[in-house]
N, C-alpha and C positions, 0 to 999 in steps of 0.2 A: 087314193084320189087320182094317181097322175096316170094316165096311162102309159108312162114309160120306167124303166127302172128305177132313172133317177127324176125329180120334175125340172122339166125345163122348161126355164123363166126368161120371155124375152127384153131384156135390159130397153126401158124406153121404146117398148114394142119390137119389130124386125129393123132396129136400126143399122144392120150392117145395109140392108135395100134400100131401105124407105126413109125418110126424114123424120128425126128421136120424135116422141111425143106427140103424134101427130095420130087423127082417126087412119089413115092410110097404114101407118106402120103397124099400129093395134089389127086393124083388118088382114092383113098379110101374116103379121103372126098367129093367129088364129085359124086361118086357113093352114100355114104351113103346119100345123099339128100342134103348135107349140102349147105346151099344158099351161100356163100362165104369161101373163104379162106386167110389168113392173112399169109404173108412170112415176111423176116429178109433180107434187101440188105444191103451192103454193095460196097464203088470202091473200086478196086485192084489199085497194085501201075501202072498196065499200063493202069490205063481209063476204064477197065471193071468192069463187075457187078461177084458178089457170094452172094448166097442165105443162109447166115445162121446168126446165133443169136449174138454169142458169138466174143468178138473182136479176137481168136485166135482157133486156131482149134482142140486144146486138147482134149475137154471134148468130142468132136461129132466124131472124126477122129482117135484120142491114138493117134497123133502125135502133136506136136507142132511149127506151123505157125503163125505168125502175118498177118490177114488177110490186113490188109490194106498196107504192106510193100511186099508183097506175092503177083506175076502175077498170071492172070485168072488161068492160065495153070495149075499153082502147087497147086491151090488148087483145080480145077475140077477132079483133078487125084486123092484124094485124097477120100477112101471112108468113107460114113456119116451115114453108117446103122448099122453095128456088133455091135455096143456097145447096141442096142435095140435086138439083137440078130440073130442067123445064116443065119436064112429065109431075113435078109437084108443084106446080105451082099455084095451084089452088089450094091447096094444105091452110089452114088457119090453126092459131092456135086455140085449141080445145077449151072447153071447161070439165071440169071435173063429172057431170052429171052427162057429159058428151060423151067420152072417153071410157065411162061403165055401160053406156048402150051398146058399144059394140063387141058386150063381151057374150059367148053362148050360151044358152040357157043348155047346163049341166055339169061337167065337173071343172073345167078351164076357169081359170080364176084372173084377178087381180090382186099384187103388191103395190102398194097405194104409200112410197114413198114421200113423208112430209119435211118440207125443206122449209119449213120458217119453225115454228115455237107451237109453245101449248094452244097459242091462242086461236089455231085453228082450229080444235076441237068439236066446240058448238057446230061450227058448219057442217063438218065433216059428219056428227051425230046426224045432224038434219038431213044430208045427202044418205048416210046409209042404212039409217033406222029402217024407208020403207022396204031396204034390201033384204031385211034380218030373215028372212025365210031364203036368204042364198046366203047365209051366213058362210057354209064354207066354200063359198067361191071368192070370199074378200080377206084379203088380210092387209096390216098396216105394219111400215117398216119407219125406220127413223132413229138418226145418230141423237138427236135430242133428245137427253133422257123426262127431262119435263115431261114433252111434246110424246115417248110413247106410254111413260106412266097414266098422264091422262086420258091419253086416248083408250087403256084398257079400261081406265075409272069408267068413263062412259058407256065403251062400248065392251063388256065382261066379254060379249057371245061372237066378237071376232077376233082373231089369232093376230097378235100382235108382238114383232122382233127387231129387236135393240139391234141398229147398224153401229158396224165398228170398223175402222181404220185399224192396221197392225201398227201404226203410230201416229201419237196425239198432237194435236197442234200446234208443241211446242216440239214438235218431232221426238220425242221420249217413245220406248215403245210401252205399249198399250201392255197396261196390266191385266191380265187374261182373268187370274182368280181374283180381284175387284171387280172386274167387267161382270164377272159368273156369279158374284154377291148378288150386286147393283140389280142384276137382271130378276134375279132370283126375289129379293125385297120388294121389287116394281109389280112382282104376282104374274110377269111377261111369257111368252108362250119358247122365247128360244135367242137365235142369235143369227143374225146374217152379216156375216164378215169378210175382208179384203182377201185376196189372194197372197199379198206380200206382205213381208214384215212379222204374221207370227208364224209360231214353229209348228205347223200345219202337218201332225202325223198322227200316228194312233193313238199316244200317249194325250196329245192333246185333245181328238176327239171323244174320246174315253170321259176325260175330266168334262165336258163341257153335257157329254149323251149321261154320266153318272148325277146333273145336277136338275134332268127330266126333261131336258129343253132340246126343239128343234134347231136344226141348223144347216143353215144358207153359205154361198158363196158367189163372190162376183170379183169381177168379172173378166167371165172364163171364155177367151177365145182363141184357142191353139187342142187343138183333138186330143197332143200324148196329157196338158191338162186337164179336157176332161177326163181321161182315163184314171189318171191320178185320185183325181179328186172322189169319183165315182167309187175307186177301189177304196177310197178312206170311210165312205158309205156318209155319207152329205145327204140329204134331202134334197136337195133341189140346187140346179149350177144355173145362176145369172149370166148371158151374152148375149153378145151384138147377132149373134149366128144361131137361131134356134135348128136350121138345117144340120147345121158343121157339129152340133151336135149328139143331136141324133142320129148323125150316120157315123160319129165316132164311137157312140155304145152299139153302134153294130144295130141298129133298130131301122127302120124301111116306114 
């Protein structure tokens, strides 16, 4: 599918340019080549979708909303670019059925990151059932194991992978062959995990490529780690730099 070695995934679109999560950043990576794009869902409190990171809207907006108690409405009005500066300042925050329009028709995809729980599922169905003939242009990531078991219950025919921290949240580190059960019982398509914290070498890839699952990493922005990561044969490296990438595997 990708056309580059490895795929490269622009973390919250070209955010090293452009404002995380926003139609602008999504547009610019796509243009810049970038074989995927990675956004941030979240539901609203009436059943819709918004497209950003953080559980509230502070940091991306200068105002403060709790996305998940906050309807679609109040937070689409809200804009997501001046804090990256003037040239965005139209940016709004997206909705989820905004943010797959501007993706191409043909092999460039979506990782459809869900930051709350199962209970976004039903929407999510609803948003990409009519997609199901792009089936592999979409995939769904999520540390919540609920939130990606479901989301394969529903949706069998899109690729769906278990995100992992190299430690838990009680800062313990992350148990690799539970993590490679869990995923493996969930019927899950693979794994997309942190940069730090686990023991990221052959041996380890090995164990997780011998359990038939794909596998992601993020987020990689420094060239000699692409090269690393690349050389450990990753599927695909999440950044803020889909450029810094591609020109670190040596590709134009």
């Amino acid at each position: 599918m990708s056309a580059h070695a490895v795929e490269i995934i622009a973390h919250r679109g070209f955010s090293a340019r452009a404002p995380e999560n926003t139609l602008a950043a999504f547009d610019l990576a796509w243009k810049n080549q970038a074989d995927a794009c990675e956004l941030d869902v979240y539901l609203t409190v009436d059943g819709k979708t918004a497209v950003i990171h953080d559980k509230d809207t502070k940091r991306t907006a200068g105002v403060k909303l709790d996305v998940a108690t906050s309807k679609q409405a109040e937070l689409t009005a809200l804009g997501a670019g001046a804090w990256k500066g003037k040239e965005w300042a139209k940016e709004m925050i997206p909705t989820l059925e905004q943010a797959l329009a501007t993706m191409p028709k043909g092999n460039q995809r979506f990782f459809i990151e869900v930051k709350c729980g199962a209970e976004i599922v039903p929407e999510l169905k609803r948003i990409l059932e009519p997609m199901k003939g792009r089936a592999g242009q979409l995939a769904i990531i999520a540390f919540n194991r609920e939130a990606a078991a479901e989301s394969k219950k529903a949706m069998p025919w899109v690729k769906v992978y278990r995100l992992a921290s190299g430690k838990t949240k009680e800062k313990k580190r992350t148990d690799l062959t539970q993590l490679i059960a869990d995923t493996k019982a969930d019927k899950l398509d693979g794994l997309d995990l942190g940069t730090s914290d686990f023991p990221w070498d052959e041996t380890m890839v090995k164990q997780i490529r011998d359990a038939g699952f794909g596998l992601y990493v993020w987020t990689v922005n420094k060239p000699a780690d692409v090269l690393r990561f690349a050389k450990l044969g990753v599927d695909g490296i999440t950044t803020d730099d889909p450029v810094m990438v591609r020109e670190a595997l040596g590709e134009r």
